[in-house]
PDB file of the backbone (N, CA, C, O) and the ligand in Angstrom, with CONECT records:
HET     ZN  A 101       1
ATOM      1  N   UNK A   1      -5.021  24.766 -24.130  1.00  0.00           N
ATOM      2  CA  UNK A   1      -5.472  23.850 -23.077  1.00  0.00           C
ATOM      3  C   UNK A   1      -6.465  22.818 -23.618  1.00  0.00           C
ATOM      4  O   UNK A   1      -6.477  21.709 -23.085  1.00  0.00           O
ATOM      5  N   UNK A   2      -7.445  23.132 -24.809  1.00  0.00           N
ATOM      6  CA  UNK A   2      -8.679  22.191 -25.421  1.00  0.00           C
ATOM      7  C   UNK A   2      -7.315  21.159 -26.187  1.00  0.00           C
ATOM      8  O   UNK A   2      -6.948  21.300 -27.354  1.00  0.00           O
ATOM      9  N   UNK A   3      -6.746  20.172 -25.229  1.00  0.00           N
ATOM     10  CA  UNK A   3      -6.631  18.778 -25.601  1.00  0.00           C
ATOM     11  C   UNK A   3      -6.948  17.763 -26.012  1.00  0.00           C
ATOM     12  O   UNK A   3      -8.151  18.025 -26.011  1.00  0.00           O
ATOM     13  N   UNK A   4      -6.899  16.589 -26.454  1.00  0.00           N
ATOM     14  CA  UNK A   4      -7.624  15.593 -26.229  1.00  0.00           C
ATOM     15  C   UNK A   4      -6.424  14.460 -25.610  1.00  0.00           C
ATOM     16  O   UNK A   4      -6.621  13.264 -25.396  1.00  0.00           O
ATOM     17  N   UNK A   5      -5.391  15.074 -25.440  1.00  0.00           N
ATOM     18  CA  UNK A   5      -4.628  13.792 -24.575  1.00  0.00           C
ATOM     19  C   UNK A   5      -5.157  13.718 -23.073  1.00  0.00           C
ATOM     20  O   UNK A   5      -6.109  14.358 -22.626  1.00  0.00           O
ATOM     21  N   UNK A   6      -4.502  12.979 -22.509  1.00  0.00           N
ATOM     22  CA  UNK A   6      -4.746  12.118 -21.477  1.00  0.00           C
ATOM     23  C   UNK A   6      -4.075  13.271 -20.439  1.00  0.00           C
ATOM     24  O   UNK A   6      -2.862  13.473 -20.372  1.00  0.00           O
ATOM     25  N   UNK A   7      -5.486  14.268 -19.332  1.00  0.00           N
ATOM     26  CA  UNK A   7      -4.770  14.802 -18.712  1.00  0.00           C
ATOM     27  C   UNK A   7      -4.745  14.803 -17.325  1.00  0.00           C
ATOM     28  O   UNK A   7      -4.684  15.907 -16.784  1.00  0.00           O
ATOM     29  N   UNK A   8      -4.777  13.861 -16.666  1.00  0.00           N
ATOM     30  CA  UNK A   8      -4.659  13.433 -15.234  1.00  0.00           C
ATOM     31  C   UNK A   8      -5.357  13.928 -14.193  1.00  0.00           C
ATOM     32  O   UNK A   8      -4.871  13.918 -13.062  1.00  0.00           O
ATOM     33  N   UNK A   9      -6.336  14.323 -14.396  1.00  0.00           N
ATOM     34  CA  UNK A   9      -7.733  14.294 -14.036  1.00  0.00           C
ATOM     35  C   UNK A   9      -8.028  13.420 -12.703  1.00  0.00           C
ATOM     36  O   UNK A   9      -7.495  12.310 -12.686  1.00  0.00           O
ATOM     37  N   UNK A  10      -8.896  13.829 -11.466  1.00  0.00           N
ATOM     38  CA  UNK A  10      -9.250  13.256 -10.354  1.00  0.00           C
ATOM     39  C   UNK A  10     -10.229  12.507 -10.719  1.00  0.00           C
ATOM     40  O   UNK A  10     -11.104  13.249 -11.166  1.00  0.00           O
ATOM     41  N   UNK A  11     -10.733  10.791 -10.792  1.00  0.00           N
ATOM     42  CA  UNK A  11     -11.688  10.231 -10.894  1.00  0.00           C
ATOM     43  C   UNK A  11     -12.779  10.627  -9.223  1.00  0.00           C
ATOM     44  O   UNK A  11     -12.423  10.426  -8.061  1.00  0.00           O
ATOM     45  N   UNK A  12     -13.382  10.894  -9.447  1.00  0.00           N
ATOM     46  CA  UNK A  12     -14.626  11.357  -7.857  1.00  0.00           C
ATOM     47  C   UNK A  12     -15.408   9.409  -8.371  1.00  0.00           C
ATOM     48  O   UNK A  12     -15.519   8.741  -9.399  1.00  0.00           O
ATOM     49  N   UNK A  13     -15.700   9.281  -7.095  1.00  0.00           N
ATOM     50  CA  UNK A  13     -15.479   9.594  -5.698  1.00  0.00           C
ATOM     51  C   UNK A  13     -14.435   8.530  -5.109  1.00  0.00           C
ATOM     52  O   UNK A  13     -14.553   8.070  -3.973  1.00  0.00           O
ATOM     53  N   UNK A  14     -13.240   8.129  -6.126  1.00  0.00           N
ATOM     54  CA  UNK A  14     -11.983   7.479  -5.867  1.00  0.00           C
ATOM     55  C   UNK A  14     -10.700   8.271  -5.347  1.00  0.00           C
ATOM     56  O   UNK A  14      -9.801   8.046  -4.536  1.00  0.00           O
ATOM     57  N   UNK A  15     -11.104   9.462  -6.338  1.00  0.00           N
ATOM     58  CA  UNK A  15      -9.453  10.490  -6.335  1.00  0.00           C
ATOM     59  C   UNK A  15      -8.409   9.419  -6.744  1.00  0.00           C
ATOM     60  O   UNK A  15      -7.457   9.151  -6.011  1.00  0.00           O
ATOM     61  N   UNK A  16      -8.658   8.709  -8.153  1.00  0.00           N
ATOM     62  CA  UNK A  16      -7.392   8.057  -8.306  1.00  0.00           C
ATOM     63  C   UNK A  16      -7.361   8.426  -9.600  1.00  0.00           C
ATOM     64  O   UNK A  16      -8.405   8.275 -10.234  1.00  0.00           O
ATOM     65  N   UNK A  17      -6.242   8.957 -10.253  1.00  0.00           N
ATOM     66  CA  UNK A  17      -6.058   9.781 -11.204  1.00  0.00           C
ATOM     67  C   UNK A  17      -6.621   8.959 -12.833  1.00  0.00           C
ATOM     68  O   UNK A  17      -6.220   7.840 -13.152  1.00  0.00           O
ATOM     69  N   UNK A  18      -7.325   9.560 -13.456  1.00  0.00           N
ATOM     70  CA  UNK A  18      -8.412   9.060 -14.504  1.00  0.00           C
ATOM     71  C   UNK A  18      -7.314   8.371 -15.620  1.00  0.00           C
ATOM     72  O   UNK A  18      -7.592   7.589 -16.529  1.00  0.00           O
ATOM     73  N   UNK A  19      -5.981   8.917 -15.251  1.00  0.00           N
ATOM     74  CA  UNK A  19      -5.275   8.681 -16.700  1.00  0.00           C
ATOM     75  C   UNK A  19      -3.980   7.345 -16.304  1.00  0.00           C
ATOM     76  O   UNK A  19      -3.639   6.564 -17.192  1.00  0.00           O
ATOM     77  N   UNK A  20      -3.482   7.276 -15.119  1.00  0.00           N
ATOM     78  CA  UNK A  20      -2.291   6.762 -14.475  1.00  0.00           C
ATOM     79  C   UNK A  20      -3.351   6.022 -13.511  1.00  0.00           C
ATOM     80  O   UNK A  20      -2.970   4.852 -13.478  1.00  0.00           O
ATOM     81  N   UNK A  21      -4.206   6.123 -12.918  1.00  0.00           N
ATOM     82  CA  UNK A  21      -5.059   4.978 -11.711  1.00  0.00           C
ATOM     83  C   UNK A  21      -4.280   5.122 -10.503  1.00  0.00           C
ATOM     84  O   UNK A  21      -4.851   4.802  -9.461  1.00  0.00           O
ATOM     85  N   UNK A  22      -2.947   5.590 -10.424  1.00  0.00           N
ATOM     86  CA  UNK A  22      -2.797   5.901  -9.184  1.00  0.00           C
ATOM     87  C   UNK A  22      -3.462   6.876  -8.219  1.00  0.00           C
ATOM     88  O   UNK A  22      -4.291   7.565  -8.814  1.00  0.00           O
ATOM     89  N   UNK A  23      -3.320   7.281  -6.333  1.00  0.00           N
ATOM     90  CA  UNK A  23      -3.839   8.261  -5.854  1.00  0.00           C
ATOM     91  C   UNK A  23      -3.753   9.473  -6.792  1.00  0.00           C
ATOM     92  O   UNK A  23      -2.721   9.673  -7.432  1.00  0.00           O
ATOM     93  N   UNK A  24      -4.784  10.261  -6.882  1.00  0.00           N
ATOM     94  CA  UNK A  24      -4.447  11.338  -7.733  1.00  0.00           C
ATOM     95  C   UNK A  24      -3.936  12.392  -6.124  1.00  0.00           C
ATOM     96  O   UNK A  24      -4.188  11.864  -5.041  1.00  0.00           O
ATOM     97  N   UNK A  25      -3.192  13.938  -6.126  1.00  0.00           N
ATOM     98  CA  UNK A  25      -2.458  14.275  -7.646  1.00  0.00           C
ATOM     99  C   UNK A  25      -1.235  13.232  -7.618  1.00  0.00           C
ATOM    100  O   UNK A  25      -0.521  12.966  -6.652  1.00  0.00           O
ATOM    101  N   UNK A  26      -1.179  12.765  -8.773  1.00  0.00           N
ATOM    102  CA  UNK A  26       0.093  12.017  -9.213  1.00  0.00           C
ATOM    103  C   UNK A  26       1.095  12.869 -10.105  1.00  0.00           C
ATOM    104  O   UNK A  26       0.802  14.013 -10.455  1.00  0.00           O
ATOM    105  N   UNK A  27       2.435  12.185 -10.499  1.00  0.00           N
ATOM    106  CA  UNK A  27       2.947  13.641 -10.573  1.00  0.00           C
ATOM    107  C   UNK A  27       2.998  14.198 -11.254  1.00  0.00           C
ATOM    108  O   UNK A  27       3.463  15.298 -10.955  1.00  0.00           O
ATOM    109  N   UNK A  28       2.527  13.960 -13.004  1.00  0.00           N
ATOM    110  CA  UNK A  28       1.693  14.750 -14.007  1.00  0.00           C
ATOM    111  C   UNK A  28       0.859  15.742 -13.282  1.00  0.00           C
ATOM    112  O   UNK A  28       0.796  16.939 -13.559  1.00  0.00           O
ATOM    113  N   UNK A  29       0.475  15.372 -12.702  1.00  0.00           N
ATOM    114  CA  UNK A  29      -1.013  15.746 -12.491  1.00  0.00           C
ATOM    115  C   UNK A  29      -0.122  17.241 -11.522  1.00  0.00           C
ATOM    116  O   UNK A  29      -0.012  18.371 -12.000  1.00  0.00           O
ATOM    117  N   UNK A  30       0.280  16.915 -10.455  1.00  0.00           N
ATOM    118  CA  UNK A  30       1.331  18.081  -9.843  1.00  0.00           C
ATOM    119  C   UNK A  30       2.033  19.406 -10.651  1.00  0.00           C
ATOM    120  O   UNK A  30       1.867  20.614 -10.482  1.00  0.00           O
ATOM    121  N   UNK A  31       2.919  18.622 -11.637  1.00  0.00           N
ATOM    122  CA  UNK A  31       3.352  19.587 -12.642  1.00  0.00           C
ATOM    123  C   UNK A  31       2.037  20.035 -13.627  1.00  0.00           C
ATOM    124  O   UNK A  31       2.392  21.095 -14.143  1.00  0.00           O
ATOM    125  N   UNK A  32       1.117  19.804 -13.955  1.00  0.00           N
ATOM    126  CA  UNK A  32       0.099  20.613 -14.687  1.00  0.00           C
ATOM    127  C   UNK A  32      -0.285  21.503 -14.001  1.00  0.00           C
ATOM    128  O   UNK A  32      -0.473  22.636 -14.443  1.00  0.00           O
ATOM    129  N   UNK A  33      -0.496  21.131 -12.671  1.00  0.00           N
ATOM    130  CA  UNK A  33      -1.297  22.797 -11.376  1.00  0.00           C
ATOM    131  C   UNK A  33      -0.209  23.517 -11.139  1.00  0.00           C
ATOM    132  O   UNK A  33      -0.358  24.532 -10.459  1.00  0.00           O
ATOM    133  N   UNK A  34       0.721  23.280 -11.484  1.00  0.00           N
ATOM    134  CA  UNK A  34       2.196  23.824 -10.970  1.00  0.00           C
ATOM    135  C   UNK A  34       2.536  24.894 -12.093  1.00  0.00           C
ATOM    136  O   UNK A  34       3.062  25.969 -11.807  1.00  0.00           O
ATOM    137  N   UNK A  35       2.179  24.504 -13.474  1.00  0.00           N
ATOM    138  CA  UNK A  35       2.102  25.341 -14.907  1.00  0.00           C
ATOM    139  C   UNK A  35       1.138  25.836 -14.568  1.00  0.00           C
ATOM    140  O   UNK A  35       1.359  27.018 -14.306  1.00  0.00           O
ATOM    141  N   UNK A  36      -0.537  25.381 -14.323  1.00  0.00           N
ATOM    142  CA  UNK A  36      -1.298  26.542 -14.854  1.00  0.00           C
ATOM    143  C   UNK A  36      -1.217  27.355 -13.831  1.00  0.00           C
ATOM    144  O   UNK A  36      -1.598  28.471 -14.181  1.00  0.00           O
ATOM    145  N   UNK A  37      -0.932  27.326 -12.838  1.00  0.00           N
ATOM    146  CA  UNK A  37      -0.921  27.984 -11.684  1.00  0.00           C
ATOM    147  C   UNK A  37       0.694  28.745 -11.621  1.00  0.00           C
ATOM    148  O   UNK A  37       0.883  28.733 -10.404  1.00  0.00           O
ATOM    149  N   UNK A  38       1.425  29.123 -11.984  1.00  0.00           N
ATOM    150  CA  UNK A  38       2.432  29.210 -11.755  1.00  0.00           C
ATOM    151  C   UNK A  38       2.899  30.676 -11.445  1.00  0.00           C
ATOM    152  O   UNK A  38       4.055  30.982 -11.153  1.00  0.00           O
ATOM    153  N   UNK A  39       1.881  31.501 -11.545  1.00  0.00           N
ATOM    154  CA  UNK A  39       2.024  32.927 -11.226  1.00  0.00           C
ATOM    155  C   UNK A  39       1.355  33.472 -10.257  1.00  0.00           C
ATOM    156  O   UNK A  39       1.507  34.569  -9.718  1.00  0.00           O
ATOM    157  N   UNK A  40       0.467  32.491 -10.032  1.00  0.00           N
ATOM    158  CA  UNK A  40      -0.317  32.956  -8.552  1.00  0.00           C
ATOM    159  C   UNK A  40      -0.795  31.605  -7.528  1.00  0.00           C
ATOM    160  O   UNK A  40      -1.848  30.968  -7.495  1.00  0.00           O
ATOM    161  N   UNK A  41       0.621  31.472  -6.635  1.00  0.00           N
ATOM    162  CA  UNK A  41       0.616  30.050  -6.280  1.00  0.00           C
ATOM    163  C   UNK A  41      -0.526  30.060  -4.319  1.00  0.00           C
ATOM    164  O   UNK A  41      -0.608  29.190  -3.452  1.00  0.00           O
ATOM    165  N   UNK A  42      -1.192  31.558  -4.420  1.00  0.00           N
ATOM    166  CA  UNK A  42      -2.223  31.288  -3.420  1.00  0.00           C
ATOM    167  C   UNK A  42      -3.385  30.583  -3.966  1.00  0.00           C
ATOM    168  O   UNK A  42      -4.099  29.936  -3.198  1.00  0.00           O
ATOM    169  N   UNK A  43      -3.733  30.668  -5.649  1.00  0.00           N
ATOM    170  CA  UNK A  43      -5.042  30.394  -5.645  1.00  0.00           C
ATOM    171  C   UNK A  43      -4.951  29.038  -6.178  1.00  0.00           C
ATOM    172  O   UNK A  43      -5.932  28.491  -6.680  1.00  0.00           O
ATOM    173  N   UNK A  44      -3.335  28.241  -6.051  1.00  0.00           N
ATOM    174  CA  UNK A  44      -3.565  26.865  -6.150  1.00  0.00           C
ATOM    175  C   UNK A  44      -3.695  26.346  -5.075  1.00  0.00           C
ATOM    176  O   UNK A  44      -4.432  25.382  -4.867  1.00  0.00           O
ATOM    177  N   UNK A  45      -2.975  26.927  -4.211  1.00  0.00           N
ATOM    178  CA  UNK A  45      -2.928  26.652  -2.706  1.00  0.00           C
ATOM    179  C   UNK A  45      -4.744  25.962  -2.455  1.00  0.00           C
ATOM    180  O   UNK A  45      -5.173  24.837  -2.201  1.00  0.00           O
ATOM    181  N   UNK A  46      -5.703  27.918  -2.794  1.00  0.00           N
ATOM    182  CA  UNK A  46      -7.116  27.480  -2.365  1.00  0.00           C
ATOM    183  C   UNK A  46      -7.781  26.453  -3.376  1.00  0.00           C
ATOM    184  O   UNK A  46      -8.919  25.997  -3.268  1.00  0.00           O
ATOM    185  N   UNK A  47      -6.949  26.198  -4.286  1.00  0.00           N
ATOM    186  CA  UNK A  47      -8.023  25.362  -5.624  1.00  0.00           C
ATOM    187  C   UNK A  47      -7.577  23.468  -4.700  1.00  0.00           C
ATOM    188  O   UNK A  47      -8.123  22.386  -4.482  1.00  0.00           O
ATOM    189  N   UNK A  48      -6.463  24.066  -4.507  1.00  0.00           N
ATOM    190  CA  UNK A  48      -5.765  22.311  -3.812  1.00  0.00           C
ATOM    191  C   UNK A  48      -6.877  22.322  -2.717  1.00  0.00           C
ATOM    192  O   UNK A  48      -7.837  21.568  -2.875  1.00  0.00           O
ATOM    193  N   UNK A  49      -6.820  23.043  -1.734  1.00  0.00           N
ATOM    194  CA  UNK A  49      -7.460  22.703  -0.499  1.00  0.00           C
ATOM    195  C   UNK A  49      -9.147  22.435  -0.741  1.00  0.00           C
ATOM    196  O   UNK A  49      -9.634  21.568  -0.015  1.00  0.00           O
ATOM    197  N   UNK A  50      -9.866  22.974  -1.503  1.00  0.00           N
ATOM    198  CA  UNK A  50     -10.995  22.551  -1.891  1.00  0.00           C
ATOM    199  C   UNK A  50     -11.409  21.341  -2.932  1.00  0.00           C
ATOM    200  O   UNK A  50     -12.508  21.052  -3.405  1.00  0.00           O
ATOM    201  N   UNK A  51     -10.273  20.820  -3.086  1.00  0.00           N
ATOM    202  CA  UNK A  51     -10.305  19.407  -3.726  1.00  0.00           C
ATOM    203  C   UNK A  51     -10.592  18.771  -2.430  1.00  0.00           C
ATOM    204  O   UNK A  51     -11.638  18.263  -2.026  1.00  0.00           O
ATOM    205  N   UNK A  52      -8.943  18.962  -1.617  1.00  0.00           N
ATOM    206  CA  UNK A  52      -8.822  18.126  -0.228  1.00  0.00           C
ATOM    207  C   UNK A  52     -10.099  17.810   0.518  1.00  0.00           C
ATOM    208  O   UNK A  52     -10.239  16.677   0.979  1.00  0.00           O
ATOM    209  N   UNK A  53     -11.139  18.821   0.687  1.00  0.00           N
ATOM    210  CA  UNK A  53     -12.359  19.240   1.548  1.00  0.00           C
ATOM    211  C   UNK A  53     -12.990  17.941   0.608  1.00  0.00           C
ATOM    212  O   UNK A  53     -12.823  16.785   0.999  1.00  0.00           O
ATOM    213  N   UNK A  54     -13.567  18.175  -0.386  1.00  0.00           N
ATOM    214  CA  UNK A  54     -13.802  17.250  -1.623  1.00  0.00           C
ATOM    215  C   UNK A  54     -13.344  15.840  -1.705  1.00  0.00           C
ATOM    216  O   UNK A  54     -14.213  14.971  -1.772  1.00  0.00           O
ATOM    217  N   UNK A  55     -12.246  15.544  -1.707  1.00  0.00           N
ATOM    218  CA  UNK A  55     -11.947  14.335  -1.361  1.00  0.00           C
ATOM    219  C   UNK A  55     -12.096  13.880  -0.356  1.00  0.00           C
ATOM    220  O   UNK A  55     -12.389  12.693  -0.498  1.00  0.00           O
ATOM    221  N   UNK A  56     -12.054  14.197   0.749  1.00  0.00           N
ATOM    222  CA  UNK A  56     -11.909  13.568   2.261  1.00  0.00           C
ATOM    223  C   UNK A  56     -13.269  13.770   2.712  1.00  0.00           C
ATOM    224  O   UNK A  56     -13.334  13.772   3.942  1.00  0.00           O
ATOM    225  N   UNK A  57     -14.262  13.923   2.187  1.00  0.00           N
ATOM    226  CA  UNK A  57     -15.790  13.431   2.083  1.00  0.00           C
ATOM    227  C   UNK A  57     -16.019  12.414   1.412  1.00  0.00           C
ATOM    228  O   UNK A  57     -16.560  11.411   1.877  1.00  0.00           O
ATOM    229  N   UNK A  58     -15.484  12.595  -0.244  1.00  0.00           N
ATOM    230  CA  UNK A  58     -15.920  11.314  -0.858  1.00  0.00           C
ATOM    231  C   UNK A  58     -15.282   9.680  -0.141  1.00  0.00           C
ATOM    232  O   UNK A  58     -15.742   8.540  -0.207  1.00  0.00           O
ATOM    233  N   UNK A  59     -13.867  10.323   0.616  1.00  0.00           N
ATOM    234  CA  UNK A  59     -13.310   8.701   0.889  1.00  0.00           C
ATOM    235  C   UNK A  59     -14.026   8.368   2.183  1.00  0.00           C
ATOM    236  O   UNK A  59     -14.263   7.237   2.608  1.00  0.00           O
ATOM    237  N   UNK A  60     -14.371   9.664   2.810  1.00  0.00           N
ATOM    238  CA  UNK A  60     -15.213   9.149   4.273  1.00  0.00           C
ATOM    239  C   UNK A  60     -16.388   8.164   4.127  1.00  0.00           C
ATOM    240  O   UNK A  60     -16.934   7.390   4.912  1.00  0.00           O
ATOM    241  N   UNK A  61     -16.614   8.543   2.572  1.00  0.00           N
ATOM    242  CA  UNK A  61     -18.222   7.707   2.390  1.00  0.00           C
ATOM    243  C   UNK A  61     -17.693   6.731   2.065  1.00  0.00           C
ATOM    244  O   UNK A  61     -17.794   5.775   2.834  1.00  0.00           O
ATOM    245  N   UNK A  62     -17.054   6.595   1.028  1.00  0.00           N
ATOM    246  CA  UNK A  62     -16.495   5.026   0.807  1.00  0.00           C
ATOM    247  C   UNK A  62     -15.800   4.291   1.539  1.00  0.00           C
ATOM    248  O   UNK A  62     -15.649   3.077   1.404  1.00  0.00           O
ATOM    249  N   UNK A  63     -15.214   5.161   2.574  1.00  0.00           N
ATOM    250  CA  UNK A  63     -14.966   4.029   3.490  1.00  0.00           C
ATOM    251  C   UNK A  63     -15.813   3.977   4.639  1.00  0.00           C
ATOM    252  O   UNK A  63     -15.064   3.501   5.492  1.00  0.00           O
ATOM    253  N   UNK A  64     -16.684   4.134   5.063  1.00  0.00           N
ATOM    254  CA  UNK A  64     -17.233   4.374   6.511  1.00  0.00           C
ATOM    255  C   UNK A  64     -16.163   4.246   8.002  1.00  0.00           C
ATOM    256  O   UNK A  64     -15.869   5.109   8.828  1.00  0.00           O
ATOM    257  N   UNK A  65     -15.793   2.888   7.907  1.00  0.00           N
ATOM    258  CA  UNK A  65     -15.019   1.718   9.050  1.00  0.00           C
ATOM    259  C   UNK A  65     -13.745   2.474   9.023  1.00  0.00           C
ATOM    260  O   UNK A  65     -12.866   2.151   9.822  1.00  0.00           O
ATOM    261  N   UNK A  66     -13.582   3.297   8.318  1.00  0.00           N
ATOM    262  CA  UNK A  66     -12.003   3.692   8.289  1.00  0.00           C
ATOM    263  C   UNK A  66     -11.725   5.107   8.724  1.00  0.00           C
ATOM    264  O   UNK A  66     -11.860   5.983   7.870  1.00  0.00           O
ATOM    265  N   UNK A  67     -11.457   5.349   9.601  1.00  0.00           N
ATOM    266  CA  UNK A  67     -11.088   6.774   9.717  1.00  0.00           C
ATOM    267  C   UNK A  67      -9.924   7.603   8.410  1.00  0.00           C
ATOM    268  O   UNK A  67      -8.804   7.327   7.979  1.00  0.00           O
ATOM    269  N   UNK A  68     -10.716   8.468   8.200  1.00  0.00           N
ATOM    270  CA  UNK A  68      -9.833   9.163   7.522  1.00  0.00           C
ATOM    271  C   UNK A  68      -8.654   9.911   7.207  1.00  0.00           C
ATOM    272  O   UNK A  68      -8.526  11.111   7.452  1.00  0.00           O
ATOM    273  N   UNK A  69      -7.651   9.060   6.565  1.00  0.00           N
ATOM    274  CA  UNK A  69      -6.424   9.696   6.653  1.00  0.00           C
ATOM    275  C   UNK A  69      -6.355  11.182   6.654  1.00  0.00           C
ATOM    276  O   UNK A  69      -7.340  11.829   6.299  1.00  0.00           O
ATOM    277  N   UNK A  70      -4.917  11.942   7.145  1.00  0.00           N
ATOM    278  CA  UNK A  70      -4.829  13.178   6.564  1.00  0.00           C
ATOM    279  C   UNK A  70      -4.619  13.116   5.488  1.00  0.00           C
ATOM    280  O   UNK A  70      -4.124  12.034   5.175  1.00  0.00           O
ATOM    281  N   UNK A  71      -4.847  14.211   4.208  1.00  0.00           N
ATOM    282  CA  UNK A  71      -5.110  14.279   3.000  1.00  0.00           C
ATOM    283  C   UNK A  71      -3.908  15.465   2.772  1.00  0.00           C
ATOM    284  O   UNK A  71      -3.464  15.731   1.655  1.00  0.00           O
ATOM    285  N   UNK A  72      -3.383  16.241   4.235  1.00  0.00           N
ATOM    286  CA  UNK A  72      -2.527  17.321   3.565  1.00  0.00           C
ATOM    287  C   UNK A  72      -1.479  16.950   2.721  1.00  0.00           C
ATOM    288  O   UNK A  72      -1.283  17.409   1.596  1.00  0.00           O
ATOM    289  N   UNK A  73      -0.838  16.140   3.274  1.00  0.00           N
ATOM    290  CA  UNK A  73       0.494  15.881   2.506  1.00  0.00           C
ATOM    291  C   UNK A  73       0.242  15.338   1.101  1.00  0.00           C
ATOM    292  O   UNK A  73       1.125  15.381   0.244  1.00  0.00           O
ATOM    293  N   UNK A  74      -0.663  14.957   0.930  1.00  0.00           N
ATOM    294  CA  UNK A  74      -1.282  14.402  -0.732  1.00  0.00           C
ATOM    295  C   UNK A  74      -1.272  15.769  -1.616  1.00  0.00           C
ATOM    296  O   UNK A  74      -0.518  16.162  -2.506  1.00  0.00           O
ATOM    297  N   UNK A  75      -2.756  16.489  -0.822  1.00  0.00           N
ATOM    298  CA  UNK A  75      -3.261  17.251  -1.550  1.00  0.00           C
ATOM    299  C   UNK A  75      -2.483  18.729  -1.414  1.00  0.00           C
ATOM    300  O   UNK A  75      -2.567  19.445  -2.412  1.00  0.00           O
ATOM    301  N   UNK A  76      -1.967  19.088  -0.625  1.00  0.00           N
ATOM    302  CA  UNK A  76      -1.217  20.597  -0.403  1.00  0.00           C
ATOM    303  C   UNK A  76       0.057  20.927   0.027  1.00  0.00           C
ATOM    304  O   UNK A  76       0.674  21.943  -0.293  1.00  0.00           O
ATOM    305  N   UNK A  77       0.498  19.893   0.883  1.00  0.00           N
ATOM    306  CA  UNK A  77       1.920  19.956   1.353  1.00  0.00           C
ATOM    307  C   UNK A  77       2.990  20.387   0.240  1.00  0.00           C
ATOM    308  O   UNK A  77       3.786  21.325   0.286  1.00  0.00           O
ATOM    309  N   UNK A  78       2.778  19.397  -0.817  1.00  0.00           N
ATOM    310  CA  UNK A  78       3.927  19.766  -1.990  1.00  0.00           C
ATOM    311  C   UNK A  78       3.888  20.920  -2.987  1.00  0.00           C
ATOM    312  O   UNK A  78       4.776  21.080  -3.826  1.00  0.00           O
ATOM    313  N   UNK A  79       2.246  22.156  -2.800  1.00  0.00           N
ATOM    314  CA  UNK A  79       2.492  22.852  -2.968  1.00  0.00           C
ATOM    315  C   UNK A  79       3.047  24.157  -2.919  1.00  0.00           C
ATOM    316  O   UNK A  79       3.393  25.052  -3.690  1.00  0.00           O
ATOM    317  N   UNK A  80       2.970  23.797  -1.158  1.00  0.00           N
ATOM    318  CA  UNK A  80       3.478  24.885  -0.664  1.00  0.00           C
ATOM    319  C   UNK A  80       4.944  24.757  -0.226  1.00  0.00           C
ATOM    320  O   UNK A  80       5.471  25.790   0.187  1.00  0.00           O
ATOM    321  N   UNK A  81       5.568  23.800  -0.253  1.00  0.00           N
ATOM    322  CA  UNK A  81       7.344  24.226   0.209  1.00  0.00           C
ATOM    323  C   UNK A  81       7.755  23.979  -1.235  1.00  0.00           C
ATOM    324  O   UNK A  81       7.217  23.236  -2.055  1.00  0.00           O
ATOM    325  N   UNK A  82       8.768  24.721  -1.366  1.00  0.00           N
ATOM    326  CA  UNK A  82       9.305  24.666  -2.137  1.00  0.00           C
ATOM    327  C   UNK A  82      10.727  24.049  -2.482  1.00  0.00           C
ATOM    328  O   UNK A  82      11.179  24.139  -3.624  1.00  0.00           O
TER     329      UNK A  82
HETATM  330 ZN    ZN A 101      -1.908  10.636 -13.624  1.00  0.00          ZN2+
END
């Protein structure tokens, strides 16, 4: 896992992925939690949802004026159906 490539990483307090600049998870970023996680897909479930909690504070602040989207379908939806 001690890399030094480019590994798609959440920039805080953007959540736009450090390596691609798109919304993070992007879909590197999907298939890496999907590998390291791949034998015990509750505790990505809880590692996803405490990003989500995490993110949808940081965008509340940066955006004030904007109500905050839902974040499930970003952050958890695609982990859990299969
Ligand atoms: Zn990326």
């Amino acid at each position: 896992m001690a890399r030094r490539a480019p590994d798609h990483r959440p920039v805080r307090p953007t959540w736009r992925c450090g390596t691609c600049g798109i919304a993070w998870p992007c879909s590197p970023a999907k298939l890496r939690l999907l590998a390291a996680y791949r034998l015990d897909r509750p505790a990505l479930l809880a590692h996803l949802s405490a990003l989500q909690a995490e993110a949808a504070a940081h965008l509340a602040e940066l955006n004030p004026s904007t109500p905050p989207t839902d974040l499930t379908d970003r952050f958890t939806a695609w982990a859990s159906a299969r």
